[in-house]
VOGU-3710 file (C-alpha; in Angstrom, 3 decimals, decimal comma):
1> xxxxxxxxxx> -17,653/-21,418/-3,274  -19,293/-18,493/-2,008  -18,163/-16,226/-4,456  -18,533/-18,956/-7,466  -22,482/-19,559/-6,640  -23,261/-16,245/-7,191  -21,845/-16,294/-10,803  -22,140/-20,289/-11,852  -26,076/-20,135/-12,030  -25,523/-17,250/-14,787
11> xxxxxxxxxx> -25,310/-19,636/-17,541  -27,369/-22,380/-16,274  -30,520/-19,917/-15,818  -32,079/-20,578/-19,225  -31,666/-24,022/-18,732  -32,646/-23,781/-15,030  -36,257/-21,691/-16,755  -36,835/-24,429/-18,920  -36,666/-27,470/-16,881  -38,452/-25,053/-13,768
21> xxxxxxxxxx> -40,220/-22,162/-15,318  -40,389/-18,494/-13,686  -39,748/-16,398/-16,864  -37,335/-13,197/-16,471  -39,163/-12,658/-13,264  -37,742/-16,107/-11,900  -34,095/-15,961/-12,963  -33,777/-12,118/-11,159  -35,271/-14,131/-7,832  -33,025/-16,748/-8,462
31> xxxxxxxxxx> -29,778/-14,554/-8,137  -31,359/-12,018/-5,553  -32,485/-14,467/-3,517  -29,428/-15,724/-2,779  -27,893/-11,959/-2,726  -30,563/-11,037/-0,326  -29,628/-13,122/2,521  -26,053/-12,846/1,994  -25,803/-9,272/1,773  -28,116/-8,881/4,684
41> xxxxxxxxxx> -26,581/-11,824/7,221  -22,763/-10,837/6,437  -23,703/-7,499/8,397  -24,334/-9,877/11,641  -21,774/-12,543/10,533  -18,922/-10,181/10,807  -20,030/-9,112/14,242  -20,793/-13,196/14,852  -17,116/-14,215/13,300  -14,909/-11,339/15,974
51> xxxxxxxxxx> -17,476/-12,669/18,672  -17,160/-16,120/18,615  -13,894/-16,962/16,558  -13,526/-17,096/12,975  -12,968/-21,226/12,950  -16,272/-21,719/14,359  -17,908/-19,531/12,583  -16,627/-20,486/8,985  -17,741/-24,507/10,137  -20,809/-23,597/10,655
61> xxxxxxxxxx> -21,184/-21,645/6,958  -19,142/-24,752/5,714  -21,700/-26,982/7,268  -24,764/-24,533/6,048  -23,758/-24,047/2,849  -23,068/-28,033/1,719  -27,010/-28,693/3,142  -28,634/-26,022/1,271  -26,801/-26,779/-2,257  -27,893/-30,238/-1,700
71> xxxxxxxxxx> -31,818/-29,132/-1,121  -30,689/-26,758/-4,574  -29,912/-29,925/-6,517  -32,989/-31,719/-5,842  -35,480/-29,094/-6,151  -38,643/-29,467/-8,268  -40,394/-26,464/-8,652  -38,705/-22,694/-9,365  -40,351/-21,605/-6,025  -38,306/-24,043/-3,747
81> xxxxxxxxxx> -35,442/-23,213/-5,989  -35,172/-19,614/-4,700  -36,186/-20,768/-1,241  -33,062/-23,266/-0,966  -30,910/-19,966/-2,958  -32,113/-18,583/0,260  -31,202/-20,727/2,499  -27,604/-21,096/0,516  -26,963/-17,245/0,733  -27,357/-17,004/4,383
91> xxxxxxxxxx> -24,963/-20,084/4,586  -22,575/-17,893/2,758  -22,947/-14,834/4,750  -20,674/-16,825/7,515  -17,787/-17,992/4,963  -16,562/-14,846/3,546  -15,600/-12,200/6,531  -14,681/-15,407/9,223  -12,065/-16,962/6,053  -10,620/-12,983/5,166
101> xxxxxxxxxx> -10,535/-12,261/8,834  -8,479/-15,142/9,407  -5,808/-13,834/7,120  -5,993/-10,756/8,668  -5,382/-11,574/11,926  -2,556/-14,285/11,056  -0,735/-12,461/8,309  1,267/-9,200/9,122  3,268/-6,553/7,080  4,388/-7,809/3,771
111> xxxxxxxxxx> 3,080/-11,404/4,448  -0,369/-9,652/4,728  -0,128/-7,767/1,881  0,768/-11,469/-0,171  -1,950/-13,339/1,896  -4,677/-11,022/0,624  -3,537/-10,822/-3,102  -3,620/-14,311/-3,134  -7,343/-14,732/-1,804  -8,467/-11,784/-3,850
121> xxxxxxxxxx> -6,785/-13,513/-6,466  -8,719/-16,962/-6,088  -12,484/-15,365/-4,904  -12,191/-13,160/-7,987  -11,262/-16,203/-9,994  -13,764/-18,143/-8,305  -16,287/-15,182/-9,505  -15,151/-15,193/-13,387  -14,523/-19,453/-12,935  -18,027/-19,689/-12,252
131> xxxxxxxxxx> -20,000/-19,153/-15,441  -17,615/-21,800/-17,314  -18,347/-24,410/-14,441  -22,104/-23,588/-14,678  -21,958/-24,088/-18,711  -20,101/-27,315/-18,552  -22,276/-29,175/-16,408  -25,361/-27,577/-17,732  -24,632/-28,822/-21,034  -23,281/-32,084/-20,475
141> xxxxxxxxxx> -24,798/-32,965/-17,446  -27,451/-31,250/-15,424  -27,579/-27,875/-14,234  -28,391/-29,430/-10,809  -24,662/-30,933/-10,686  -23,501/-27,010/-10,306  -24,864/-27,010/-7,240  -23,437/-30,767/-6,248  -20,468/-29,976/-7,187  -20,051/-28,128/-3,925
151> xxxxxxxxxx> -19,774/-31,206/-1,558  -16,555/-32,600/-2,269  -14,731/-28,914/-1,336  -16,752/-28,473/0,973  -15,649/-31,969/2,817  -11,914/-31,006/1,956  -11,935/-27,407/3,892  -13,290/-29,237/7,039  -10,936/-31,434/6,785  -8,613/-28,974/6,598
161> xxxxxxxxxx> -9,855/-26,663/9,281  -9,686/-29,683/11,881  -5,761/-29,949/10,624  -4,752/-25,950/11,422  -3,966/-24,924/14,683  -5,609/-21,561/14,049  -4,852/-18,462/16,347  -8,504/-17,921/16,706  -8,882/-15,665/20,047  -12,990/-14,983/20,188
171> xxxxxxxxxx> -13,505/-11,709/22,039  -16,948/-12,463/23,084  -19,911/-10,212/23,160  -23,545/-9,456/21,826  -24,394/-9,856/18,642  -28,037/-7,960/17,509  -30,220/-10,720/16,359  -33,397/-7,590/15,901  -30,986/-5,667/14,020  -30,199/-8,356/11,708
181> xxxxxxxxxx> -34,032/-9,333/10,877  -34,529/-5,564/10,191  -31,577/-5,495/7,890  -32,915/-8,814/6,413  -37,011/-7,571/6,173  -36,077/-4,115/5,308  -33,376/-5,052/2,156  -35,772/-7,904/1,191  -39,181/-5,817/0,787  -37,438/-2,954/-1,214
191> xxxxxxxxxx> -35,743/-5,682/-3,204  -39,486/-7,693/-4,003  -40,837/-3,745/-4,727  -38,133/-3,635/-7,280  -38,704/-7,183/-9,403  -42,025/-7,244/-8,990  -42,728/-3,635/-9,995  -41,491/-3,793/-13,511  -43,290/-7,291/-13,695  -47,060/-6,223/-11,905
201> xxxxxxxxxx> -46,516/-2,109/-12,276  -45,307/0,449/-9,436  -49,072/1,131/-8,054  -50,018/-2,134/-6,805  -50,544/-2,725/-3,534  -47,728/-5,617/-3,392  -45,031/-3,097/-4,932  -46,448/-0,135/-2,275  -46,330/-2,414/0,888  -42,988/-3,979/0,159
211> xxxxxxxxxx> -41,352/0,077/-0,851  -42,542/1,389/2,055  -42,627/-1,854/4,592  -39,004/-2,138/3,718  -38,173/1,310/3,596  -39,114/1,370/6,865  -37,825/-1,500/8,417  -34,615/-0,583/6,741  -34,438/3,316/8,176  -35,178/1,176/11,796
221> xxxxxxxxxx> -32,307/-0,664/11,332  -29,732/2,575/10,663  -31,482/3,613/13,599  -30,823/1,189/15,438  -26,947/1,022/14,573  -26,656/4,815/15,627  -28,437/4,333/18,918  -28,013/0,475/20,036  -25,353/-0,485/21,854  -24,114/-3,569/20,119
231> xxxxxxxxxx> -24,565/-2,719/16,687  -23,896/-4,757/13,322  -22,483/-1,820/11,338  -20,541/0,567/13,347  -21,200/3,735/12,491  -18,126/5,011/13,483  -16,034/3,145/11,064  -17,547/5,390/8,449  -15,869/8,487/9,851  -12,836/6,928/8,170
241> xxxxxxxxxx> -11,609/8,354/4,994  -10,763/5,197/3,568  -13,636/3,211/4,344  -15,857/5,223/3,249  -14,882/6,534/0,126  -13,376/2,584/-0,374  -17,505/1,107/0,264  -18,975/3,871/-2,253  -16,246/3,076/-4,772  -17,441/-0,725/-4,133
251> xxxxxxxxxx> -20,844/-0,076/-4,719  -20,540/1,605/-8,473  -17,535/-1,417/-9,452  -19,977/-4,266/-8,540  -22,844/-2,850/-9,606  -21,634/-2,628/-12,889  -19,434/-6,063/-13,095  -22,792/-7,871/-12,142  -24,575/-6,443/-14,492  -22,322/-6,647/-17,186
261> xxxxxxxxxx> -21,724/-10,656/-15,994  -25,888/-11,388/-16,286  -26,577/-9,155/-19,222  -23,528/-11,023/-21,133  -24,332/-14,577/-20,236  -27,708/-14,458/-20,569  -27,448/-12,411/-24,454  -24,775/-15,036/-25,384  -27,423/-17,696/-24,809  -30,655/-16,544/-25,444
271> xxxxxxxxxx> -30,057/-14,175/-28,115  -26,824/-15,660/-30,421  -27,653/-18,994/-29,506  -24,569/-20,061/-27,463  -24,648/-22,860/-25,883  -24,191/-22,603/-21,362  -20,450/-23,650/-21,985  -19,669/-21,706/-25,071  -20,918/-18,470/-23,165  -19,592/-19,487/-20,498
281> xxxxxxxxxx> -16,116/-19,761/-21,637  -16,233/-15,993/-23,392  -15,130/-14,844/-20,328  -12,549/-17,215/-19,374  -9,856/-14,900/-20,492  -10,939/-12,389/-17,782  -10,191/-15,137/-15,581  -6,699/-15,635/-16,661  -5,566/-12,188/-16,667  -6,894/-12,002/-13,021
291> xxxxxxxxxx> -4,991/-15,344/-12,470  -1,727/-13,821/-13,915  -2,114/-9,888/-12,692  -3,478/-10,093/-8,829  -0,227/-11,334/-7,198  2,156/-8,306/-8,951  -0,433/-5,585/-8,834  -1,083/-6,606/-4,695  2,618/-6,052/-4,269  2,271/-2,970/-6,730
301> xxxxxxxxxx> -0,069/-1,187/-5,017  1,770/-1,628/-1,800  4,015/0,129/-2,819  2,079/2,883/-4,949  -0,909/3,260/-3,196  -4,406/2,255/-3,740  -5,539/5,434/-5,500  -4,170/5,276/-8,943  -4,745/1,734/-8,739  -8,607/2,178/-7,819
311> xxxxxxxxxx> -8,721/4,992/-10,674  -7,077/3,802/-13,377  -9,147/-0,213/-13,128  -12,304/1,243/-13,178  -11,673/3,595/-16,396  -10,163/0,523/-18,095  -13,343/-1,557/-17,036  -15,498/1,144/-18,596  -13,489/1,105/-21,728  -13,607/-2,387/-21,778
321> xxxxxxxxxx> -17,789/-2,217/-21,429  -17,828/0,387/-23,967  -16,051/-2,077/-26,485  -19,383/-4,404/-26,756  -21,093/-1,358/-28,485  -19,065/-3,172/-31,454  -21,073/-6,419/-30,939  -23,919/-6,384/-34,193  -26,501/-8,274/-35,697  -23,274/-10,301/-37,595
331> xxxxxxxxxx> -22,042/-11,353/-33,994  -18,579/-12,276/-34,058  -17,020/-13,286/-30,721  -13,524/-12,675/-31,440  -13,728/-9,191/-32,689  -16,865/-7,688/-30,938  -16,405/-9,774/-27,548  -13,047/-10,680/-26,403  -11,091/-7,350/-26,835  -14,191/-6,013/-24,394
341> xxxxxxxxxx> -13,635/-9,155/-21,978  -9,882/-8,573/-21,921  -9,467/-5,104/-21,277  -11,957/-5,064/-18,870  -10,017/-7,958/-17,045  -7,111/-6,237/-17,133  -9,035/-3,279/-15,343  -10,896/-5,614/-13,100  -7,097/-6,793/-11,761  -5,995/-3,382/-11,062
351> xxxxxxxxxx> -9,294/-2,865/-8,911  -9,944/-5,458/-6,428  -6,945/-6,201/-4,086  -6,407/-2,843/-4,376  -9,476/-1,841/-3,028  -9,651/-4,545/-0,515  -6,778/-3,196/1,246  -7,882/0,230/1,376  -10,857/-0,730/3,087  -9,646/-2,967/5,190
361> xxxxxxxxxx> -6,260/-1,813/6,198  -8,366/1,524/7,643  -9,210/-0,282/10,625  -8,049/-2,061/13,339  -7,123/-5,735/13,597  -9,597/-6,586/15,719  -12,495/-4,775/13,768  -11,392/-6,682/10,426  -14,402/-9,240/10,484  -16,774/-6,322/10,954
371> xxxxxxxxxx> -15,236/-4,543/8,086  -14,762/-7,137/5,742  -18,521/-8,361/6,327  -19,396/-4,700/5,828  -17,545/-4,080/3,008  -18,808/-7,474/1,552  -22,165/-6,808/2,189  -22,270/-3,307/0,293  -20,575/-5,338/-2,756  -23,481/-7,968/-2,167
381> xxxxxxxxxx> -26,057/-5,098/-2,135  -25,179/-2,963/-5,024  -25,407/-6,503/-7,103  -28,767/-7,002/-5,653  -29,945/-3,652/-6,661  -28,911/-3,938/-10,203  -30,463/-7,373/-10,775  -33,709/-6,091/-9,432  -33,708/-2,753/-11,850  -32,185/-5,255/-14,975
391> xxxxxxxxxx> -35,420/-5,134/-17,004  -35,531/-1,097/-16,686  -31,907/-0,860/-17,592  -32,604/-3,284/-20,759  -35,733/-2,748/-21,644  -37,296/-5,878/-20,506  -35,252/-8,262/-22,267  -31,737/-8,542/-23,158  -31,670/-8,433/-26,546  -29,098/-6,619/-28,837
401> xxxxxxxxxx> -30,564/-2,901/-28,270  -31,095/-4,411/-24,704  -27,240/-5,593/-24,165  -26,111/-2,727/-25,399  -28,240/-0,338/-22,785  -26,278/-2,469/-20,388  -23,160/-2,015/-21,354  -23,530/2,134/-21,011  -24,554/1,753/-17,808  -22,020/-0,767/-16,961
411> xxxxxxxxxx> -19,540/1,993/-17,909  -21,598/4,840/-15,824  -21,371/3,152/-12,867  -17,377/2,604/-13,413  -16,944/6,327/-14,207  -18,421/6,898/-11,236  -16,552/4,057/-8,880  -13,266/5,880/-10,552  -14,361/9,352/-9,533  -14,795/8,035/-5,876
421> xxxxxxxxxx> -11,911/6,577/-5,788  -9,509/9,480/-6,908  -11,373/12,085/-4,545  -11,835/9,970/-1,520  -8,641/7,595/-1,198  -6,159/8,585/0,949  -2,694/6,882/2,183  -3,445/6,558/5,795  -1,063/4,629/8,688  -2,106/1,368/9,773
431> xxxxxxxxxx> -5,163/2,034/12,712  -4,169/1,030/16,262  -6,234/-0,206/18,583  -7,347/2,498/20,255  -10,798/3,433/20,672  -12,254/3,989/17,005  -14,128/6,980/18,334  -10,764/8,449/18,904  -8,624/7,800/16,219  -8,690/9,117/12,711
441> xxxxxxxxxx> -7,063/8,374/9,706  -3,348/10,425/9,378  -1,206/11,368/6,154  1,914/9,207/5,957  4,889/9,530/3,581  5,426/7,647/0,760  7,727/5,590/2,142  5,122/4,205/5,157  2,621/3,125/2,119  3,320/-0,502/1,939
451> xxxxxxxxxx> 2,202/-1,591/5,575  -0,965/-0,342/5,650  -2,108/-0,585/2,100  -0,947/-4,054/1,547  -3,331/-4,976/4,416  -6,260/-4,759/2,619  -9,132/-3,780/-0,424  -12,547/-4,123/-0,993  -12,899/-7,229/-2,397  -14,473/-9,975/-0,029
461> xxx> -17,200/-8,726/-2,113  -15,161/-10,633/-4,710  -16,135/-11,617/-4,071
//
C-alpha cells in the first residue's frame, strides 16, 4: 500500500484538479507531499523499527496509514488534500524498512535471497498496479475510493500480524527526534523553493527563504549525523562500496521511473484524451513482465552478481524511454507506446531485486532496518526532486514536445544509474557483526556470490 499510493493518484490527478482545483502547481504538491514526509521520516523509522522491533513498529504505520487515507477520502478542498497526503506519507515512512527488515532478519541464505525477490516482486507490482487501480475507480467510481480502498488490507495485515509469532528482538536505544525535524524542515523548504519557483519565479522572497532556510536546516542535519551520537543515517555505512555506489545508482533509476510514470499518465489523459483507466492500463504490461521476471532474475543474480544485472536494466530502461520519441501527433498506443512500456519493464525487472540486495546485503543483520529505510528514503528523495523540477524538464506542461523532453531525460538519468552501477558494484562477503567502523567490504570468489547478493537490492524504494 505504501508503494501503490505513491503511483495510484497518477491517474486520478486530473480528476482529483477538477473536482478540487490547484492547477499543475497542486498535482506536484499532491505527490511531494506525500514523498516529503516519507522520504524524510523513513530516515528515523529505520532507526525507530531496529529500536523498538519491527512488529510494533509496522502496527503503528498500519494503524497511521488506514486514518490518514480515510481523512484523504473525505477531503474538500486541494489544501487539506495535501495536508492528509502528509499525514499518509509519514504513516508510510514506518511500513516499508520495519516489513523488509522483517524478512531480513527471518530469512537466511537462499531462503533470503527468495524472500526478497518475492517482496521486490509484489512492492514493484504494487508500484506499476497502482495507476490501473487509480483509473478504475476514478472512472467508475470516485477518485476518493483509491484512497478507501486501503482499509480492508489494511484490517487483513493486522490481523495477520496478531497471528505470526514473529522473531522480533528490539535492541533498544535512542532514536534523534531533532535530527528527524531537521531532515523533515530542511528536505521540505528546498522542496517548496523548487514548485513554487517555476510557479512565482526564483527571486521571491518565498522561493529565497525556503532555498536557503532548507538548505540550511538540511546541512544541520548531515551535521548532526557526523557528530551526534545516535544518528539516523550512519555515516559510516557509506564507507561501504556497495552501499554507496548501490544509493547513487538508486537515485538516477527512480528519478527517472517517476518521471517517466507522471509525465506518461498525465500526457495519456490530458493530452490524447484517455480516459484514468485507459491510461492507466498502458502500463499494465510493465506490471506483468515484473510479475513473471522478479522471481528468476532474484535467483539469477545470486548467482551472477548484481553488477551486470544493475547495468544491463538500466540501459534497457533507457532504450525503452527512448522508444516514446516514436509517439506523434497520430498517437497510436500499440506502436508508439507499448514496445516503450515493455522493454522498459523488462529492464525495470533486471534492476530492482538486484539492486536491493546489493545494498542491503553490504551490511549487517542488525543494521538492515537502518539501511533499508536509508536506501528507501534516497529512492523517495530522488522522486521528490524530479516532481518538483517537472515543469522545467517539460516546459510547463506535458504536452507532446513536453512528453517527449521527458522521456530524454528519463533516459539521462538511466545512463547515468548504469554507469554507477558498473564502476561502483562490487561482489563483497556477507558483513558480520563486528563494529561497522572496522569492517570493510572484501573480494570473494565467484563461487561465494550467492549468499551475500541474494540478501538484498535497492528496492524498498520500490518501492
Amino acid at each position: 500500500m505504501a508503494f501503490m499510493n505513491n503511483t495510484v493518484i497518477t491517474v486520478a490527478l486530473p480528476r482529483i484538479t477538477a473536482d478540487l482545483g490547484g492547477g499543475l502547481a497542486g498535482q506536484q504538491w499532491m505527490i511531494n507531499a506525500y514523498l516529503v514526509t516519507l522520504g524524510s521520516l523513513i530516515l528515523v523509522a529505520g532507526s525507530v523499527s531496529d529500536a523498538f522491533g519491527r512488529g510494533l513498529v509496522l502496527r503503528v504505520g498500519l494503524v497511521g496509514f488506514a486514518l490518514a487515507s480515510a481523512a484523504i477520502s473525505l477531503a474538500p478542498t486541494v489544501e487539506l488534500m495535501i495536508a492528509f497526503r502528509a499525514l499518509q506519507g509519514a504513516a508510510g515512512a514506518f511500513l516499508v524498512p520495519s516489513s523488509l527488515a522483517l524478512i531480513t532478519s527471518t530469512f537466511h541464505d537462499a531462503a533470503q535471497a527468495r524472500a526478497i525477490g518475492i517482496w521486490t516482486a509484489t512492492t514493484s507490482a504494487a508500484s506499476i498496479v497502482g495507476p490501473v487501480l487509480g483509473g478504475l475507480l476514478s472512472d467508475f467510481l470516485s477518485w476518493r475510493w483509491a484512497f478507501v480502498a486501503n482499509l480492508l488490507p489494511i484490517a487483513i495485515v493486522l490481523l495477520l500480524i496478531g497471528l505470526l509469532k514473529l522473531r522480533d528482538v528490539p535492541k533498544g536505544g535512542r532514536v534523534d527526534l531533532f535530527g528527524a525535524l531537521l531532515c523533515a524542515l530542511g528536505l521540505g523548504g528546498l522542496v517548496t523553493a523548487l514548485i513554487e519557483g517555476s510557479n512565482q519565479g526564483w527571486n521571491t522572497p518565498l522561493v529565497l527563504g525556503c532555498l536557503f532556510g532548507g538548505g540550511a536546516m538540511f546541512f544541520a542535519f548531515i551535521a548532526r549525523q557526523r557528530y551526534g551520537s545516535s544518528p539516523i543515517v550512519p555515516l559510516e555505512l557509506f564507507r561501504r562500496r556497495n552501499f554507496w555506489s548501490g544509493n547513487l545508482a538508486t537515485v538516477f533509476v527512480y528519478a527517472a521511473l517517476s518521471l517517466n510514470g507522471f509525465a506518461l499518465a498525465i500526457f495519456l489523459q490530458q493530452s490524447v484524451g484517455l480516459s484514468a483507466t485507459a491510461a492507466g492500463l498502458a502500463s499494465l504490461p510493465m506490471t506483468i513482465v515484473m510479475i513473471l521476471g522478479s522471481f528468476s532474475i532474484g535467483s539469477l543474480s545470486g548467482r551472477f552478481g548484481a553488477r551486470v544485472f544493475m547495468t544491463v536494466g538500466p540501459v534497457m530502461m533507457a532504450v525503452g524511454s527512448l522508444l516514446f520519441l516514436t509517439v506523434s501527433a497520430d498517437f497510436n498506443y500499440w506502436q508508439q507506446v507499448l514496445p516503450g512500456v515493455v522493454v522498459f519493464g523488462v529492464g525495470l525487472t533486471m534492476t530492482v531485486s538486484p539492486l536491493t540486495s546489493a545494498v542491503l546485503g553490504s551490511v549487517p543483520s542488525e543494521r538492515a532496518g537502518t539501511a533499508s529505510a536509508i536506501n528507501n528514503a534516497v529512492a523517495r528523495l530522488s522522486s521528490l526532486v524530479i516532481v518538483a523540477v517537472l515543469a522545467v524538464i517539460v516546459g510547463g506542461q506535458i504536452d507532446l514536445s513536453g512528453f517527449h523532453r521527458a522521456a530524454v531525460v528519463t533516459a539521462a538519468l538511466l545512463a547515468a544509474g548504469a554507469l554507477a552501477s558498473w564502476v561502483g558494484i562490487r561482489a563483497a562477503v556477507a558483513p558480520s557483526s563486528r563494529s561497522l567502523t572496522s569492517v570493510t567490504a572484501e573480494p570473494c570468489t565467484a563461487s561465494d556470490v550467492p549468499m551475500p547478493v541474494g540478501v538484498a537490492r535497492t528496492d524498498p524504494k520500490q518501492a
